[in-house]
C-alpha positions in Angstrom: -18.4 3.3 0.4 -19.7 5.5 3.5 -16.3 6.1 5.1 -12.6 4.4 5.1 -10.8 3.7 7.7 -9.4 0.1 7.5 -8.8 -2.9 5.3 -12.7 -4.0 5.3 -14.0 -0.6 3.7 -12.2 -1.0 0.9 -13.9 -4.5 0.2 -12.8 -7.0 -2.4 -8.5 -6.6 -2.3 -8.4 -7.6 -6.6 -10.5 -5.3 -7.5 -9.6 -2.6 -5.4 -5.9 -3.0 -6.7 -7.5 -3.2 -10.5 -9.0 0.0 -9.8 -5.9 1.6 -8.9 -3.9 0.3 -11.6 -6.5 1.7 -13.7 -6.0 4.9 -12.6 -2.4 4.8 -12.3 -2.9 4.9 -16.2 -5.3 7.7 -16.4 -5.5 9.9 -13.2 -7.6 12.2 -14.5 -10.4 9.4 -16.0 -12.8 10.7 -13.3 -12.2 14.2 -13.1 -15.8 15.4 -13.7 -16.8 13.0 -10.3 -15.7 15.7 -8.2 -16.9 18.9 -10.2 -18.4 21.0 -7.3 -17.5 19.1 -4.0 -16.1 19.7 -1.3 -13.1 17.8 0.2 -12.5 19.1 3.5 -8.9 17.8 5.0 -8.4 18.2 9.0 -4.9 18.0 10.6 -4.6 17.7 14.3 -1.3 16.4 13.7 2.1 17.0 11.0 2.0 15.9 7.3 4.0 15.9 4.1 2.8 13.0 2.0 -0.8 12.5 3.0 -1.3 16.3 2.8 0.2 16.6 -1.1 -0.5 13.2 -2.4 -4.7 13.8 -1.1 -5.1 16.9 -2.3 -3.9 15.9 -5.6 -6.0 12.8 -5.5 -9.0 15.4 -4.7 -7.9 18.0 -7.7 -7.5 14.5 -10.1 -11.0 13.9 -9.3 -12.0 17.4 -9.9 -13.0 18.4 -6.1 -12.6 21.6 -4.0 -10.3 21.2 -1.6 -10.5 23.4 2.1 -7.3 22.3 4.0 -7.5 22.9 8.0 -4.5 22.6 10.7 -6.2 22.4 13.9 -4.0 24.3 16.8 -2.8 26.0 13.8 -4.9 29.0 12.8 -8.4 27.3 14.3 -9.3 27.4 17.5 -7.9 24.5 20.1 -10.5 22.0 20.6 -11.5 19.7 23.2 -12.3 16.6 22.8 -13.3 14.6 26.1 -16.5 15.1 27.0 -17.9 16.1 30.4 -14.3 18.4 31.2 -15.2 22.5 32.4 -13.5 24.2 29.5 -11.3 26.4 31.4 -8.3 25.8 29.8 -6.7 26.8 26.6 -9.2 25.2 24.5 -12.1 27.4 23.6 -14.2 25.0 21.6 -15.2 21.8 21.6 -15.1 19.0 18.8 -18.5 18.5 19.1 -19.9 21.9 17.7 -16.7 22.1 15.7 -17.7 18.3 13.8 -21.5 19.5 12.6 -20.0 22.9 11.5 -17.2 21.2 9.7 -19.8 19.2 7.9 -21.6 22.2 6.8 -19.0 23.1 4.7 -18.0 20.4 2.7 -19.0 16.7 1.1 -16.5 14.5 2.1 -13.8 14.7 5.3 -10.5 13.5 5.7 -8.8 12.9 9.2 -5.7 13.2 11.1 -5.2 12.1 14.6 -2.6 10.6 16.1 -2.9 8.3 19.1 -1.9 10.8 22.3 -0.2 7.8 24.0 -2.2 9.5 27.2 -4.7 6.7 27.8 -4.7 3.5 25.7 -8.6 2.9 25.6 -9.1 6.4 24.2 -6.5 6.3 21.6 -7.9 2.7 20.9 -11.7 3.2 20.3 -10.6 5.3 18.0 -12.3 8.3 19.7 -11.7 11.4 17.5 -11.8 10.1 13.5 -15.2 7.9 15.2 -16.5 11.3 16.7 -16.3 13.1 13.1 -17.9 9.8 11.5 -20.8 10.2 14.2 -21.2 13.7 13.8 -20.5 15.3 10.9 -23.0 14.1 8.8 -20.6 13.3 6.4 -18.4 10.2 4.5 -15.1 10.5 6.7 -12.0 8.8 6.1 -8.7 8.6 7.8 -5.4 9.9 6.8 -4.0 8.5 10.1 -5.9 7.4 13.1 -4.7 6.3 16.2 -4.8 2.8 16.0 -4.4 2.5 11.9 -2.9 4.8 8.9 -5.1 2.6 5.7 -4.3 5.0 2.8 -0.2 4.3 3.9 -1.1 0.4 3.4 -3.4 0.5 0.2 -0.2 2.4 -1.2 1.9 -0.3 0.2 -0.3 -3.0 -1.2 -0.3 -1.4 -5.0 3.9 -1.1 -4.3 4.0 -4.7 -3.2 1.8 -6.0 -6.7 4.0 -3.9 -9.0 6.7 -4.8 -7.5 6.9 -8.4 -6.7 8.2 -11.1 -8.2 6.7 -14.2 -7.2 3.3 -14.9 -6.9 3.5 -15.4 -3.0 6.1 -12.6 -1.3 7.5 -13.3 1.8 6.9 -9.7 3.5 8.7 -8.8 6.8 7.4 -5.9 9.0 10.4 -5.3 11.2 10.5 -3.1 14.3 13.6 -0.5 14.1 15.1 1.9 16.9 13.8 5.5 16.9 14.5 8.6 19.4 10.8 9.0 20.3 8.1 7.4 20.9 5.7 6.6 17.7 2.5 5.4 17.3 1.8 2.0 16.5 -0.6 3.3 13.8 1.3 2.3 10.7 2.6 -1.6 11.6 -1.0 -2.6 12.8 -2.3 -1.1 9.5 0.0 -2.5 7.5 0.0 -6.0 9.5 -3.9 -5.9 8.6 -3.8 -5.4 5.0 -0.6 -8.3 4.6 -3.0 -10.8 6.7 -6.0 -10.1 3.9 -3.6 -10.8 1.3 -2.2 -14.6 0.8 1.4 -13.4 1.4 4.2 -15.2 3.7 3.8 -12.6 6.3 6.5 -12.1 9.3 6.5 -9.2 11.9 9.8 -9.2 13.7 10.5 -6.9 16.9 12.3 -7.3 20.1 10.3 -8.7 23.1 8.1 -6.2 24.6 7.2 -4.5 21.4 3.9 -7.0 20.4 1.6 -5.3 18.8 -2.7 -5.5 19.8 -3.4 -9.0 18.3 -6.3 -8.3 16.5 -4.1 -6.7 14.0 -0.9 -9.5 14.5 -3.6 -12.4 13.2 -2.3 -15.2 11.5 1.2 -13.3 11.2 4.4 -15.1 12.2 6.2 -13.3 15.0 9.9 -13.4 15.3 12.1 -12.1 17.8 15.0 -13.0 15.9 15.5 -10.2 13.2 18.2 -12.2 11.2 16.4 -15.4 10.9 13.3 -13.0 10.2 14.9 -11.5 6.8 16.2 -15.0 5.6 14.4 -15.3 2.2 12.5 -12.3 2.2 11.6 -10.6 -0.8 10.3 -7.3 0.8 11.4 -5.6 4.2 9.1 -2.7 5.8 10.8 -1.2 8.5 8.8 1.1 11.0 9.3 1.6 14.8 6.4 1.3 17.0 6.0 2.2 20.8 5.1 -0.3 23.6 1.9 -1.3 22.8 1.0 -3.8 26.3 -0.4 -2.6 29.5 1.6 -0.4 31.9 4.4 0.7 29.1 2.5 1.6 26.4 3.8 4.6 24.2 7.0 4.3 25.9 10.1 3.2 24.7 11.8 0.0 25.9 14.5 -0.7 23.5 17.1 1.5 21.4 19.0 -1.5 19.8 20.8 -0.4 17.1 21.6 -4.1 16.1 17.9 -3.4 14.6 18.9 -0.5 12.6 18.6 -2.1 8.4 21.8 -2.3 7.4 23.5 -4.4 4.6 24.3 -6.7 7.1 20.6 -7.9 7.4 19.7 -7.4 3.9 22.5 -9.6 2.5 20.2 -12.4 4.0 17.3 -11.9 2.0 16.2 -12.6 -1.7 17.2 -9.8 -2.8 14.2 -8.2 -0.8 12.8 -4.7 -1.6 13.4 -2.2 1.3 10.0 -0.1 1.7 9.1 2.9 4.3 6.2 4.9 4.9 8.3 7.9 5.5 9.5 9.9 6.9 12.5 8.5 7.9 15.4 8.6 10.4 18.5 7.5 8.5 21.2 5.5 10.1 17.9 5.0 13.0 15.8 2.9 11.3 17.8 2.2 8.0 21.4 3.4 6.8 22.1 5.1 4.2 23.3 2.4 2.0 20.2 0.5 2.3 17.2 3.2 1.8 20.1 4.7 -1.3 20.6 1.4 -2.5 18.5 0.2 -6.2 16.2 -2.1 -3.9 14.6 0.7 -2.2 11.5 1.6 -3.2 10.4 4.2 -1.2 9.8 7.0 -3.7 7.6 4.7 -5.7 6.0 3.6 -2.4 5.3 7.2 -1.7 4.3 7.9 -4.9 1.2 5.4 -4.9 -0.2 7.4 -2.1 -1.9 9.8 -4.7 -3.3 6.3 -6.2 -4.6 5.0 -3.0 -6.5 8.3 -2.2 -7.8 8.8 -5.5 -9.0 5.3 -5.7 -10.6 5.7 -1.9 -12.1 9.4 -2.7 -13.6 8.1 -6.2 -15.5 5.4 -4.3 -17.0 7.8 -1.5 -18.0 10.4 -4.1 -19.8 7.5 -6.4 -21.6 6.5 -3.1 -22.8 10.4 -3.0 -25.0 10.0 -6.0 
């Protein structure tokens, strides 16, 4: 694997999840893999989960890690080309990228979508600028457009956790204070459609996502009739995605807050979260406290999504 940054990298879906379950038994199986490389992990934006549960992946597997927080001790970089740099940034990302590379074997990404300009945010522009530059396997730990380590570790929750061969698995849109990215529901929207699962997305009208990543989905704009039967729920809130009002916010409904209310209509269905979360926002406090939340095992599974995705990039290094 020469980089990682949606569901198609990872290839085959069984025996990507086989290899995760297999080192969910062992973490340490590979540990000489990574004796004397480099990981180096970039951060243009915040991070709690990704940052620990990579860097553990990376020390599981043996590697070096460097660990830089751009704005944060670096230098500001630009990253538009064609701009006179007379501004507060000194550098730009395109002699920071090769100089990066220099110092490491394999990088790991972090950048948001600006919610400043739609196409940028949308070809992917910074994660594809470190992929044609570096020189070096790069792989995201949140793009703008898609977060895939968030929804391989969703994927491994969803197998150990399910109870029927065929899930019925609801993405539902919840109210937030700011704006987000729509990073983590397309991603996880793309890895549900490669899977065989009974697959909803539920959200208010206005609040479609790009459909290349909807696909086959069901869309509901009904949230009730969305959780009847369900057997997982994965809330998230998501900015306007469609023309003039994307990254803004056009709804604060609190009717779309999970509560009891809406999960009394499922089977029983799992409540999941990539975290973090805004309680009694997108969930209450019964519902993410309750026994069918699953958010700390969800979380947990990050360190097995990044170990399995960091053992296949160093195997393709040999």
């Amino acid at each position: 694997m020469k980089k990682f940054t949606c569901v198609q990298d990872i290839g085959d879906l069984k025996i990507a999840l086989d290899e995760a379950f297999e080192i969910k038994k062992d973490r340490f199986k590979y540990v000489e893999l990574g004796r004397n490389k480099t990981l180096l992990m970039i951060f243009f934006n915040s991070s709690l989960r990704t940052r620990l549960s990579t860097q553990k992946a990376a020390t599981n597997l043996g590697m070096n890690v460097i660990v830089l927080d751009i704005n944060q001790g670096a230098w500001k970089l630009e990253t538009e080309r064609g701009v006179i740099m007379d501004g507060d940034k000194p550098e730009h990302i395109l002699e920071a990228i090769p100089v990066m590379g220099c110092y490491c074997d394999i990088i790991g990404v972090r950048a948001f979508a600006q919610f400043e300009n739609r196409e940028f945010d949308y070809q992917e522009t910074i994660i594809n600028q470190f992929i044609k530059y570096s020189g070096r396997p790069v792989f995201s730990m949140e793009a703008a457009t898609r977060h895939p380590l968030q929804s391989f570790a969703d994927l491994i929750t969803i197998e150990e956790y399910k109870k029927t061969p065929r899930p019925k698995v609801v993405l539902t849109w919840a109210p937030h204070p700011k704006a987000l990215p729509q990073a983590v529901p397309n991603s996880f929207a793309e890895w549900m459609n490669a899977t065989d699962y009974d697959f909803v997305i539920a959200h208010p009208k206005g609040y479609e996502l790009d459909p290349q990543f909807v696909g086959d989905a069901k869309v509901e704009y009904d949230q009730m009739k969305a959780f009847e039967g369900a057997d997982f729920i994965y809330a998230k809130n998501w900015a306007a995605y469609s023309g003039h009002n994307y990254g803004k916010i056009l709804s604060a409904d609190r009717e779309w807050t999970v509560s009891e209310r809406q999960m009394a209509v499922t089977n029983n269905a799992y409540f999941m979260h990539c975290l973090p979360v805004r309680r009694n926002m997108i969930v209450t406090d019964e519902v993410i406290e309750s026994p069918q939340s699953i958010v700390i095992p969800e979380a947990a599974n990050r360190e097995i999504s990044a170990t399995v995705v960091l053992k296949r990039l160093l195997e393709d290094l040999k």
